[in-house]
PAFI-229785 format. One record per residue: residue number from 1; residue in three letters; x, y, z of N, C-alpha, C, O in turn. Coordinates in steps of 0.2 Angstrom, whole numbers. Example, Ala and Ser with C-alpha at 12.3 -4.5 7.8 and 13.67 -1.06 7.14 Angstrom:
BEGIN
(1; ala; (66; -28; 39); (62; -22; 39); (66; -16; 39); (71; -17; 42))
(2; ser; (64; -11; 35); (68; -5; 36); (64; 0; 39); (67; 6; 40))
% end
This chain:
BEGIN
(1; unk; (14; -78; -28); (19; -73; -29); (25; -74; -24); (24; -77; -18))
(2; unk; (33; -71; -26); (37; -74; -22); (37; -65; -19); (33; -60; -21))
(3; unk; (41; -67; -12); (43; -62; -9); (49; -61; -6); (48; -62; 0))
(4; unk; (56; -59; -8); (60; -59; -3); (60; -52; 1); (59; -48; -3))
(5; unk; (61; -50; 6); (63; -46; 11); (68; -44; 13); (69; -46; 19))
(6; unk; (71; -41; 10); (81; -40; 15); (80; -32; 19); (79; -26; 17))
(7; unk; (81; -37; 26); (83; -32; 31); (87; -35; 37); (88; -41; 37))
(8; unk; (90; -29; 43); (94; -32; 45); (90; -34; 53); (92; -37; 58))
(9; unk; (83; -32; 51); (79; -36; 56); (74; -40; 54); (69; -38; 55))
(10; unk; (76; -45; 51); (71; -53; 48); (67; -55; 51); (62; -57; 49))
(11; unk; (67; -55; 57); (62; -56; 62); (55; -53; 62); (50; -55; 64))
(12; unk; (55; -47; 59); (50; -41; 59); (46; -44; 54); (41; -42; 56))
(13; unk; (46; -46; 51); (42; -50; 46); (37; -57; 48); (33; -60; 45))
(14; unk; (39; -57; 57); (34; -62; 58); (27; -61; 59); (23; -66; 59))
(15; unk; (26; -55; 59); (19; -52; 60); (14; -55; 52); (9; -57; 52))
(16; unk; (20; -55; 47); (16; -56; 41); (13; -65; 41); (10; -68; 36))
(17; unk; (15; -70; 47); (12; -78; 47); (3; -74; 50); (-1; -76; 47))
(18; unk; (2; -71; 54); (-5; -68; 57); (-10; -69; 51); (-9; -68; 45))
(19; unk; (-18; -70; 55); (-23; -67; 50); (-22; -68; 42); (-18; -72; 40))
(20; unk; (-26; -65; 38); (-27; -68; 31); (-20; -71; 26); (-19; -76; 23))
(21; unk; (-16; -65; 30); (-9; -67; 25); (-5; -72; 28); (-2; -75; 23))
(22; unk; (-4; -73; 31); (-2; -81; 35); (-6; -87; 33); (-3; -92; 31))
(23; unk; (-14; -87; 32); (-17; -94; 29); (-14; -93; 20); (-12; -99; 17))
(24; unk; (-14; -86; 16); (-10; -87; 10); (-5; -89; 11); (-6; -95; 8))
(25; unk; (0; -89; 14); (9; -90; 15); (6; -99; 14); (6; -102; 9))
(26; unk; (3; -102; 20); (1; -109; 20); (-3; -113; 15); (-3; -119; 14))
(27; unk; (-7; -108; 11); (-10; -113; 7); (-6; -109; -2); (-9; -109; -7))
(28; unk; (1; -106; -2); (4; -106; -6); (3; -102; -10); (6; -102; -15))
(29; unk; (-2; -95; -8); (-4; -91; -13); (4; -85; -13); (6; -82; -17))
(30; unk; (7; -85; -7); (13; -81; -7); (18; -85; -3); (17; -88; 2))
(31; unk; (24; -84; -8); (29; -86; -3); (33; -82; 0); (37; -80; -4))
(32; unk; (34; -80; 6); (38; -75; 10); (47; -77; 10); (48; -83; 11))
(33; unk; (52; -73; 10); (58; -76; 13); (61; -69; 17); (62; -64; 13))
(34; unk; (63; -68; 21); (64; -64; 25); (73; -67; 26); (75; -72; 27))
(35; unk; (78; -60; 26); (83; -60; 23); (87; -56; 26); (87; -50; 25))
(36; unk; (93; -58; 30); (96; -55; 36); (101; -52; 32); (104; -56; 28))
(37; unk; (103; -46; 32); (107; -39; 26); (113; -41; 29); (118; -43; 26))
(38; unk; (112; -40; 35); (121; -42; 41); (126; -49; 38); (132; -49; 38))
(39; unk; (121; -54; 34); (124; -61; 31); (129; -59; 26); (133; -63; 25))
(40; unk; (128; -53; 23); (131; -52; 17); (136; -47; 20); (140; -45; 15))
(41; unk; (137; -44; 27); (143; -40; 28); (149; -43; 32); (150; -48; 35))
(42; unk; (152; -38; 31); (162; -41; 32); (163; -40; 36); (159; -36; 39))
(43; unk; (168; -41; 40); (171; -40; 46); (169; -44; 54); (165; -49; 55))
(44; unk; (172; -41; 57); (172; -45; 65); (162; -42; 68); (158; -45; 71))
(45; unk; (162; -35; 66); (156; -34; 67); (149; -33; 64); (143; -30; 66))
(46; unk; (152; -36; 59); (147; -37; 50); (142; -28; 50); (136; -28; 51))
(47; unk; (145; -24; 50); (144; -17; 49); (141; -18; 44); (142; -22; 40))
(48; unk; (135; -13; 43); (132; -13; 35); (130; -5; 35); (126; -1; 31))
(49; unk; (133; -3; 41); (134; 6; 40); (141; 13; 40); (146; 13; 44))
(50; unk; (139; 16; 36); (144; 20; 38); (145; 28; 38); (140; 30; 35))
(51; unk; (148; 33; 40); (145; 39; 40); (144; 43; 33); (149; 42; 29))
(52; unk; (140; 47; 31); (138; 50; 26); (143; 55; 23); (146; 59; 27))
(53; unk; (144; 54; 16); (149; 60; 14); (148; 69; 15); (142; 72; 15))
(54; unk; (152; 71; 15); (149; 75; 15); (148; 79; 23); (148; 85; 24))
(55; unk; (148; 73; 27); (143; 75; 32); (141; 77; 34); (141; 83; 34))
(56; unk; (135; 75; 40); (128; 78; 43); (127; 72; 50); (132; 69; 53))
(57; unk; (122; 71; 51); (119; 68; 57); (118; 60; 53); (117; 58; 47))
(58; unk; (118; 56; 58); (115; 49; 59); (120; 45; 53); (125; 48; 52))
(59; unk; (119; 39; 49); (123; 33; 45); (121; 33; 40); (116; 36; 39))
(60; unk; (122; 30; 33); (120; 28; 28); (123; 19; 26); (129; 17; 27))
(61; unk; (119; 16; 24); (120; 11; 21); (123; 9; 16); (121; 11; 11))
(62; unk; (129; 5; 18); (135; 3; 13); (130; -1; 7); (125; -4; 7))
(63; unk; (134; 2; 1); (132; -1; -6); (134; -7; -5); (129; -12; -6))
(64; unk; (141; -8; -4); (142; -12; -5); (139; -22; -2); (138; -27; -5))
(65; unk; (137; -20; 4); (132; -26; 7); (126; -27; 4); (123; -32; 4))
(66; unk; (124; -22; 2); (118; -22; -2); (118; -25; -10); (113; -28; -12))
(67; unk; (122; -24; -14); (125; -28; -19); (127; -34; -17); (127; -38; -22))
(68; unk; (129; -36; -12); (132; -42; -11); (124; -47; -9); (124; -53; -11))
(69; unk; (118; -45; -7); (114; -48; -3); (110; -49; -11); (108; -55; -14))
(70; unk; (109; -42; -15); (105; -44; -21); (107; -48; -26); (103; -51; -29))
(71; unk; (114; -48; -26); (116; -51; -32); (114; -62; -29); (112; -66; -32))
(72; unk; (116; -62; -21); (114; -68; -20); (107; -70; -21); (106; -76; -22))
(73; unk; (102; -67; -20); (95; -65; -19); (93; -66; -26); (90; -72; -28))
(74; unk; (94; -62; -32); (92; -63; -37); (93; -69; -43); (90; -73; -46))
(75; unk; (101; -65; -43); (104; -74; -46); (103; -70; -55); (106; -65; -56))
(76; unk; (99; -74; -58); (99; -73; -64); (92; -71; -66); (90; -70; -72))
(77; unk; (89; -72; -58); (79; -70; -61); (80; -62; -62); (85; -59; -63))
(78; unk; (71; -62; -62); (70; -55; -65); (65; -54; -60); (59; -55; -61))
(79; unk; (67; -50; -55); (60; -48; -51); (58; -40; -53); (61; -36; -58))
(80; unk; (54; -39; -48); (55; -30; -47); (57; -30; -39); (54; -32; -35))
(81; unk; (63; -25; -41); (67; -23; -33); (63; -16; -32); (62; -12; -37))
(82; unk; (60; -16; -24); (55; -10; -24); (61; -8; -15); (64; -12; -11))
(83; unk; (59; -2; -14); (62; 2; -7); (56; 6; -5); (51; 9; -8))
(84; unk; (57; 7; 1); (53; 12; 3); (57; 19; 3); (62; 18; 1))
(85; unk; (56; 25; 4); (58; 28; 2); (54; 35; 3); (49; 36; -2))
(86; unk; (54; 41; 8); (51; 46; 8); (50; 50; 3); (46; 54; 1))
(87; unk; (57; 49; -1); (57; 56; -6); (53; 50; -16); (53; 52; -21))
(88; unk; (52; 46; -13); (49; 44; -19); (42; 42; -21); (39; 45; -17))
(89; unk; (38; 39; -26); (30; 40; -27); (26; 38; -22); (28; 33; -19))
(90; unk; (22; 41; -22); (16; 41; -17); (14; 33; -19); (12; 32; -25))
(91; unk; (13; 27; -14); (11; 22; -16); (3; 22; -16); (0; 25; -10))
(92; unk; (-2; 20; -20); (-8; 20; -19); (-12; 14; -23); (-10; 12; -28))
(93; unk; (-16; 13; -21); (-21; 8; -22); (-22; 4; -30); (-24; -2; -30))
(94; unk; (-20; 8; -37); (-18; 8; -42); (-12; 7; -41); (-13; 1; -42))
(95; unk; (-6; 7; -39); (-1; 6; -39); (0; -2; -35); (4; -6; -37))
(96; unk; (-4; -2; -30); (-7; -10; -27); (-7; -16; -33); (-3; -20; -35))
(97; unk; (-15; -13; -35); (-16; -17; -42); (-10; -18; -47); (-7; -24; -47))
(98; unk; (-8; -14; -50); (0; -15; -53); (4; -21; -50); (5; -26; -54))
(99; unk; (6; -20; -46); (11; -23; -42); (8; -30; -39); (12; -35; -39))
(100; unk; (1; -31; -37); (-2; -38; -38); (1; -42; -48); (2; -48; -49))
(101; unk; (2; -37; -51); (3; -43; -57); (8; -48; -57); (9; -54; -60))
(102; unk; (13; -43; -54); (22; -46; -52); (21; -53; -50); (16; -54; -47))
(103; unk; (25; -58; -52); (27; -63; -48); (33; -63; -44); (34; -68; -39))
(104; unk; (37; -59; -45); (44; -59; -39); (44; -51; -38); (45; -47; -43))
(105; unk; (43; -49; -30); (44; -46; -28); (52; -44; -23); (51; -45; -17))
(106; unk; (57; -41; -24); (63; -40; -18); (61; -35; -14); (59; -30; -18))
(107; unk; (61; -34; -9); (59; -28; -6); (66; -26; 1); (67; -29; 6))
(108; unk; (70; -20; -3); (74; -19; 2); (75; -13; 7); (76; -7; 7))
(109; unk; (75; -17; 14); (71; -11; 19); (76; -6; 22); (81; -10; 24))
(110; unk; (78; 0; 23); (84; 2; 25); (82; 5; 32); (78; 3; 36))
(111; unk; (86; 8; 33); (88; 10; 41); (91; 15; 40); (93; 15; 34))
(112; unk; (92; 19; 44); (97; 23; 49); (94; 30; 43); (88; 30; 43))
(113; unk; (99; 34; 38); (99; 39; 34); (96; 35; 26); (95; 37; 21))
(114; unk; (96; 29; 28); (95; 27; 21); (100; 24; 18); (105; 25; 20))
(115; unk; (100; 19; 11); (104; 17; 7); (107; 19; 4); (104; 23; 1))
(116; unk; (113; 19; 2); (118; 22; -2); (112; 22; -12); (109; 18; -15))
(117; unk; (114; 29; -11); (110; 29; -19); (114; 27; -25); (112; 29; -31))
(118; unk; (119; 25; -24); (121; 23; -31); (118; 16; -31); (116; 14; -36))
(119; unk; (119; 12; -26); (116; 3; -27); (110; 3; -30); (108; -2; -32))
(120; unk; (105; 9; -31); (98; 10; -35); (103; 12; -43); (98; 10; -46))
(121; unk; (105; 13; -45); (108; 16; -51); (114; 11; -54); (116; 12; -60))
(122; unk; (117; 6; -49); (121; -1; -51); (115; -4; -53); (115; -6; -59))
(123; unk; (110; -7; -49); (105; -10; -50); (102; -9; -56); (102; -14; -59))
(124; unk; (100; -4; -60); (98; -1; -67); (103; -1; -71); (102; -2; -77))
(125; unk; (110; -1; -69); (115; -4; -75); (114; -12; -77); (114; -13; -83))
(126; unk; (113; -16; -73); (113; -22; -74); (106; -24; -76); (105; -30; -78))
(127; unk; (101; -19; -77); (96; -23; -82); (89; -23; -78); (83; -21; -81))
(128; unk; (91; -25; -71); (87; -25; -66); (82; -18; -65); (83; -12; -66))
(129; unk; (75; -20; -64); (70; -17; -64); (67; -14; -56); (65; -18; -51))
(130; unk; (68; -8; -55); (70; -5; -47); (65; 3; -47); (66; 8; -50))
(131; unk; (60; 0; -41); (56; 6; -39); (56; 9; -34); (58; 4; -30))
(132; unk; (56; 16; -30); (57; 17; -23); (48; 18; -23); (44; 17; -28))
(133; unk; (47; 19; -16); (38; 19; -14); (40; 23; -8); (45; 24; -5))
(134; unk; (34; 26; -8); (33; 31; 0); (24; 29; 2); (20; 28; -2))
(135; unk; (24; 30; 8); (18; 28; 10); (13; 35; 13); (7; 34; 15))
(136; unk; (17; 41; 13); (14; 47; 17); (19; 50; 18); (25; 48; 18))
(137; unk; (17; 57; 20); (21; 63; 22); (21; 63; 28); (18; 67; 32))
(138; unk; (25; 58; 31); (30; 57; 35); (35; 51; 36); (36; 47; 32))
(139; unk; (40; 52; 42); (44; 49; 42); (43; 40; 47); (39; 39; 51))
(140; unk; (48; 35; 45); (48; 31; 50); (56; 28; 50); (60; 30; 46))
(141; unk; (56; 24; 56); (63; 23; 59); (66; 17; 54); (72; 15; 56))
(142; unk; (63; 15; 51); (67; 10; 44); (59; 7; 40); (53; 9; 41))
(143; unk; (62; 3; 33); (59; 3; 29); (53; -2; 31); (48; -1; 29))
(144; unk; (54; -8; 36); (52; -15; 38); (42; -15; 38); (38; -18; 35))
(145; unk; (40; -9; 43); (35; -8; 44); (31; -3; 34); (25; -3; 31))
(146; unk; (34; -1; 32); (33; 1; 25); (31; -3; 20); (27; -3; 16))
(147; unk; (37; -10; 22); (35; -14; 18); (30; -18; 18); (27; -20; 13))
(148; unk; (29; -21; 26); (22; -25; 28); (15; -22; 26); (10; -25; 25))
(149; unk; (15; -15; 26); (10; -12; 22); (7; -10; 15); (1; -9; 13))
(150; unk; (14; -10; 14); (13; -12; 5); (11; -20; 3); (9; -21; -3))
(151; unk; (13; -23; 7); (12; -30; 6); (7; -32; 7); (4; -36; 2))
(152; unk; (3; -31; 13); (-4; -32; 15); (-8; -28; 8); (-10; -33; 5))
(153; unk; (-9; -24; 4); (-12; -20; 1); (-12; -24; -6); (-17; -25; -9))
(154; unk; (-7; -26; -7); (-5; -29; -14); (-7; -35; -16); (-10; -37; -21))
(155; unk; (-3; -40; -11); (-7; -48; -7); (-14; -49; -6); (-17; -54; -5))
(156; unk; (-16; -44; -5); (-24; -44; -4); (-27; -46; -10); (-31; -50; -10))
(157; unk; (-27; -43; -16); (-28; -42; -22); (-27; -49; -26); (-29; -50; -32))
(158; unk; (-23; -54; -22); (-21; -60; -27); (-26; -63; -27); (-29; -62; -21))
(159; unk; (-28; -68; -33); (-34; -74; -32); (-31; -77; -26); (-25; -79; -26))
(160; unk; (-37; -79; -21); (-36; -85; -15); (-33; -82; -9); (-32; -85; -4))
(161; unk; (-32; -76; -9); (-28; -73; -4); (-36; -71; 0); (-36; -73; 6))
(162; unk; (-41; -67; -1); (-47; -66; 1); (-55; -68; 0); (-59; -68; -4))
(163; unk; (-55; -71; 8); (-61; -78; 5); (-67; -74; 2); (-71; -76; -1))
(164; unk; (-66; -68; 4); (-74; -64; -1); (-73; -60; -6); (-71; -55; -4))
(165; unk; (-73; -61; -12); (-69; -57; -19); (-73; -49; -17); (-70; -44; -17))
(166; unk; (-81; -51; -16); (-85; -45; -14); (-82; -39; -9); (-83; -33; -11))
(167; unk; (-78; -41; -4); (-74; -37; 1); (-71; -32; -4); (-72; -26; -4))
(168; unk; (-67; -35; -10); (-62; -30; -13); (-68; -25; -16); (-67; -19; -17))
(169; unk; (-70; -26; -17); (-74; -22; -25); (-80; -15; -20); (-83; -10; -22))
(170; unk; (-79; -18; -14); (-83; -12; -11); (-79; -8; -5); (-82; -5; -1))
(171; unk; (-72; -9; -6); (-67; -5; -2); (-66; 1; -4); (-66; 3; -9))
(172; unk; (-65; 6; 2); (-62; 12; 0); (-58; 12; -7); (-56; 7; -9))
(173; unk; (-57; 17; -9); (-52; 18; -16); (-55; 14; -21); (-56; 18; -26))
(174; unk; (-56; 9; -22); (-61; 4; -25); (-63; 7; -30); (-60; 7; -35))
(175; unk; (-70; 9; -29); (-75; 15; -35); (-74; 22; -36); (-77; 25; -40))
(176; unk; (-68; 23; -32); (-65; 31; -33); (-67; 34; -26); (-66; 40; -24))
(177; unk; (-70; 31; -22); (-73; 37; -15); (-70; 34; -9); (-67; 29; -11))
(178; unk; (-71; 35; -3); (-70; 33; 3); (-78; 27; 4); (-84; 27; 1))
(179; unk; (-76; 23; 8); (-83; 17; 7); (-88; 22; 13); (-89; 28; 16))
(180; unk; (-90; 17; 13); (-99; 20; 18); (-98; 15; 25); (-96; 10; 24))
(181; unk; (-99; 17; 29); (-99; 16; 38); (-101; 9; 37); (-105; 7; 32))
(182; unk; (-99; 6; 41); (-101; -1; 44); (-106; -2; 49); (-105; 2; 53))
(183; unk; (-110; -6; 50); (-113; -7; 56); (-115; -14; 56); (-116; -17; 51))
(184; unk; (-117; -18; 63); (-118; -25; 65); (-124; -24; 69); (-126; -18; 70))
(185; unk; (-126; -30; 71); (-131; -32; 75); (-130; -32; 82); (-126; -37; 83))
(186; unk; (-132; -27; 88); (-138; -26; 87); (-140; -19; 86); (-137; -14; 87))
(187; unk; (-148; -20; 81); (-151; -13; 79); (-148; -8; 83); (-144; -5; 80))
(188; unk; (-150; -8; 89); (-150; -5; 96); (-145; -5; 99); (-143; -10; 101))
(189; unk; (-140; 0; 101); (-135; -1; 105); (-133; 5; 111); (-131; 10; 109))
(190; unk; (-134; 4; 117); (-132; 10; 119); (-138; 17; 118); (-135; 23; 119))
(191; unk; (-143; 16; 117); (-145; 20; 113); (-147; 24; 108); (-150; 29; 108))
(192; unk; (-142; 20; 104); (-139; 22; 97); (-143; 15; 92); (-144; 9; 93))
(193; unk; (-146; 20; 87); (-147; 16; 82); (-145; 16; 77); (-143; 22; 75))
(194; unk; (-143; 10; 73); (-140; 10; 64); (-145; 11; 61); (-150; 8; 62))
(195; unk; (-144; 16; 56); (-148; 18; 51); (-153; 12; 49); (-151; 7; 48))
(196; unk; (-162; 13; 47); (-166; 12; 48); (-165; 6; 40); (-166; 0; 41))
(197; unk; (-163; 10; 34); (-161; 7; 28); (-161; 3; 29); (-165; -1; 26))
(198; unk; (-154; 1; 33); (-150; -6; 33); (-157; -11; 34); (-157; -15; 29))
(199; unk; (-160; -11; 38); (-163; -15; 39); (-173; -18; 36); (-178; -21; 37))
(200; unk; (-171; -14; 30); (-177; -13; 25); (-178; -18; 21); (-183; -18; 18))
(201; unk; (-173; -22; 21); (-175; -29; 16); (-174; -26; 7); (-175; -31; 2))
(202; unk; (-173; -19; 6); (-172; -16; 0); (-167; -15; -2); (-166; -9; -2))
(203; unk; (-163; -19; -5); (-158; -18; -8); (-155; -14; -14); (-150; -13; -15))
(204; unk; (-159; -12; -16); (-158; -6; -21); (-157; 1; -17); (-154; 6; -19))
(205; unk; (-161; 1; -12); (-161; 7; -8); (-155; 8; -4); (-152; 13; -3))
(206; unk; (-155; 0; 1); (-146; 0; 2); (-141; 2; 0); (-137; 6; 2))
(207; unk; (-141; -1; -5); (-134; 1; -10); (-136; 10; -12); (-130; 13; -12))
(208; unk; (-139; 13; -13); (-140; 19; -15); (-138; 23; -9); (-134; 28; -9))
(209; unk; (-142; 22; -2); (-139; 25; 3); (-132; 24; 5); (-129; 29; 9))
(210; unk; (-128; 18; 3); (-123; 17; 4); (-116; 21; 1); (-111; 22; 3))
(211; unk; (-121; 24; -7); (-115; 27; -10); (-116; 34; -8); (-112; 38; -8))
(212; unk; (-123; 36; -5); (-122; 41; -5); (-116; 44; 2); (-112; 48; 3))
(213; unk; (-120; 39; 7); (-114; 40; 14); (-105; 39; 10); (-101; 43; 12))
(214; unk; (-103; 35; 6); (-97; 35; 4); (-95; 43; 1); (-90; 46; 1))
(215; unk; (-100; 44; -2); (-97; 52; -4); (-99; 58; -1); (-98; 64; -2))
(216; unk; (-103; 57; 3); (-102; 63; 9); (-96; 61; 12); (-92; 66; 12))
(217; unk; (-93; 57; 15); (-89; 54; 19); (-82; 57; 15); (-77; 59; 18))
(218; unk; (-81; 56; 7); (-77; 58; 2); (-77; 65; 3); (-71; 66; 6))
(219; unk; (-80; 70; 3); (-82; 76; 3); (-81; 78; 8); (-79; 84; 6))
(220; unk; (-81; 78; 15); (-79; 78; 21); (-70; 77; 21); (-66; 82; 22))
(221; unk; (-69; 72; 20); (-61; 71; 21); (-58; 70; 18); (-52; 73; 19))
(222; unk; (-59; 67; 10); (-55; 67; 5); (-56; 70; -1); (-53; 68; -5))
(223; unk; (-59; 76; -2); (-60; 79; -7); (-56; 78; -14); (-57; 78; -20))
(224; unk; (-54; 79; -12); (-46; 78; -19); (-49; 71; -23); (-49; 71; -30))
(225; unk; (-52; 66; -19); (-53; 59; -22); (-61; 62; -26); (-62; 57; -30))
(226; unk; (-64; 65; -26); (-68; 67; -28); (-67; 70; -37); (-69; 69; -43))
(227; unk; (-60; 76; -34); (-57; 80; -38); (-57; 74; -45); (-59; 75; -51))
(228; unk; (-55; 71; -43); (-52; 67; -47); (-60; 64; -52); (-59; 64; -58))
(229; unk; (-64; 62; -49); (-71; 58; -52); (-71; 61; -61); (-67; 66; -62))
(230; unk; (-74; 60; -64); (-75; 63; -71); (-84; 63; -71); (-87; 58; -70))
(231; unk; (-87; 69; -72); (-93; 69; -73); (-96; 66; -77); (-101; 63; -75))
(232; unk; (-96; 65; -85); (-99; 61; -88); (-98; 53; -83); (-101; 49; -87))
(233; unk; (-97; 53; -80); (-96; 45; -79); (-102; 46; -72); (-103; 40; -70))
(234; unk; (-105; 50; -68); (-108; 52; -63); (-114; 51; -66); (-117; 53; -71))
(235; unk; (-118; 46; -60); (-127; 46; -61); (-129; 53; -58); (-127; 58; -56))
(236; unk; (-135; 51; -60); (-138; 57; -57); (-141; 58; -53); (-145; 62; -52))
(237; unk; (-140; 53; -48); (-141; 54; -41); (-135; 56; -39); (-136; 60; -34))
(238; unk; (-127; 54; -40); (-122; 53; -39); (-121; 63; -40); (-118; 68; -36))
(239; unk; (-124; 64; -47); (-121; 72; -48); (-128; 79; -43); (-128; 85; -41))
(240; unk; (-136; 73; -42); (-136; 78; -38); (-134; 79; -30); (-135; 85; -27))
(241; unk; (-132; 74; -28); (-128; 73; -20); (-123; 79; -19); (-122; 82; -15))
(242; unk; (-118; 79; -25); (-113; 82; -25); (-114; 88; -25); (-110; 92; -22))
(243; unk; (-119; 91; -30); (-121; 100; -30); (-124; 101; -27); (-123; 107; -25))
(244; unk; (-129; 97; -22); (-130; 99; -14); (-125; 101; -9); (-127; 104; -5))
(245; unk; (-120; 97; -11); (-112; 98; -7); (-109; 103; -10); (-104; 105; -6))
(246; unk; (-110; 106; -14); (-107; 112; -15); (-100; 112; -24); (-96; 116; -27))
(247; unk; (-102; 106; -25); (-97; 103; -31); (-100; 108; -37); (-106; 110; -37))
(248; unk; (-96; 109; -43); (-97; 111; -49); (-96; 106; -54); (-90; 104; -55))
(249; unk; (-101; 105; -57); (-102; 98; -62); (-101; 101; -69); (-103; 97; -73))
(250; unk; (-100; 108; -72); (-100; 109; -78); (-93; 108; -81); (-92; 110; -86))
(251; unk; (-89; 105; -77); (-81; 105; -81); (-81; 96; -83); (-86; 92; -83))
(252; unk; (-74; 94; -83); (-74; 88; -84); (-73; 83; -79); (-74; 77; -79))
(253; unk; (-71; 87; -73); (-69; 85; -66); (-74; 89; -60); (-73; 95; -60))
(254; unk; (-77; 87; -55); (-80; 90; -52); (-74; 95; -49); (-68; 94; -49))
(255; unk; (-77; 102; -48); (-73; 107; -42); (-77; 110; -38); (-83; 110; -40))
(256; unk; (-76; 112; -31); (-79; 113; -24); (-80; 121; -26); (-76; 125; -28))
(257; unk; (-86; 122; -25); (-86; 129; -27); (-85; 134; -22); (-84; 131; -16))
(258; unk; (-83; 141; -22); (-79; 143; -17); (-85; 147; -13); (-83; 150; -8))
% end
């Protein structure tokens, strides 16, 4: 997968040579290009901001530099240009998957009040295929750390990027729930013991304690991911865990009873 990144701090992007996605970058499974926005601005001070019509607090992001960085950036290809973006879809783990299929990613990060919103609606005149992303119900101080987190989620997903295929497949969001707790060696720590299972040599019994801690753990903090599950698709150990917890299994979707 390609990746370009246009911001006016290209630097920020060194963090992504670290850990897993740094041996991808090296053994070719992603190619990163980190993209200074300033390159493509005018003047004595290469401005790439200016005050908001209209009027209010803080700067917005000339169109103009921004058309000028994507039209050199793209050329004649056909990627997907993605933004970060508070007021647009909630990026999730599905949306991960999807976005693993791309081979050319643009990801353009902004700053200050944000980008001028017509360069997303120039971009769509021209053919060009343009998504915004949000990562949460809140705010941050430009798009750069937004995008390193969509990218770590995405990147992870490619064949060769992750030396255990097994890791993905028993990840949170993964089966629909939050995963089940972790624990290492030693048995004993502090006082503290890990669960006795773990160490039963029972593997059907593992795995079954495993899902059940994943969905207490779901039901505890995430409930909505639960909301979501479809009953007929629920074992029956899976549906009697959850009516002990208080769920109602007579619809199509579990609901928490009141």
């Amino acid at each position: 997968m390609r990746i370009d990144l246009i911001s006016i701090f290209p630097s920020y992007f060194d963090v992504l040579k670290l850990g897993l996605f740094g041996k991808a970058m090296e053994k070719g499974v992603v190619e990163v290009n980190a993209i200074n926005l300033r390159d493509f601005a005018k003047g004595v001070h290469r401005s790439v901001d200016d005050t908001p019509l209209g009027g209010g607090a803080g700067m917005v992001m000339k169109p103009e530099v921004w058309a000028s960085a994507l039209e050199k950036v793209i050329g004649e290809g056909d990627p997907l240009i993605l933004y970060p973006s508070a007021s647009s879809p909630l990026f999730t783990q599905k949306k991960a998957h999807q976005l693993s299929k791309e081979k050319w990613l643009v990801i353009c990060c902004g700053r200050y009040e944000g980008i001028d919103e017509r360069v997303w609606e120039w971009c769509k005149n021209r053919g060009w295929r343009v998504e915004g992303f949000c990562l949460g119900d809140y705010i941050l101080s430009g798009g750069e750390s937004a995008a390193c987190v969509m990218l770590e989620a995405v990147c992870r997903l490619l064949p060769g990027f992750m030396g255990n295929c097994q890791s993905l497949e028993e990840e949170s969001y993964e089966t629909g729930i939050l995963e089940h707790n972790q624990y290492t060696r030693p048995f004993l720590w502090r006082g503290m013991e890990a669960p006795k299972i773990l160490i039963s040599g029972d593997h059907g019994k593992v795995d079954q304690f495993r899902r059940e801690e994943g969905l207490k753990k779901t039901d505890a903090f995430r409930p909505d991911l639960i909301e979501k599950l479809e009953c007929k698709d629920l074992t029956k150990s899976d549906a009697k865990l959850l009516i002990q917890l208080g769920w109602n299994l007579s619809g199509e979707n579990p609901k928490k009873e009141d």
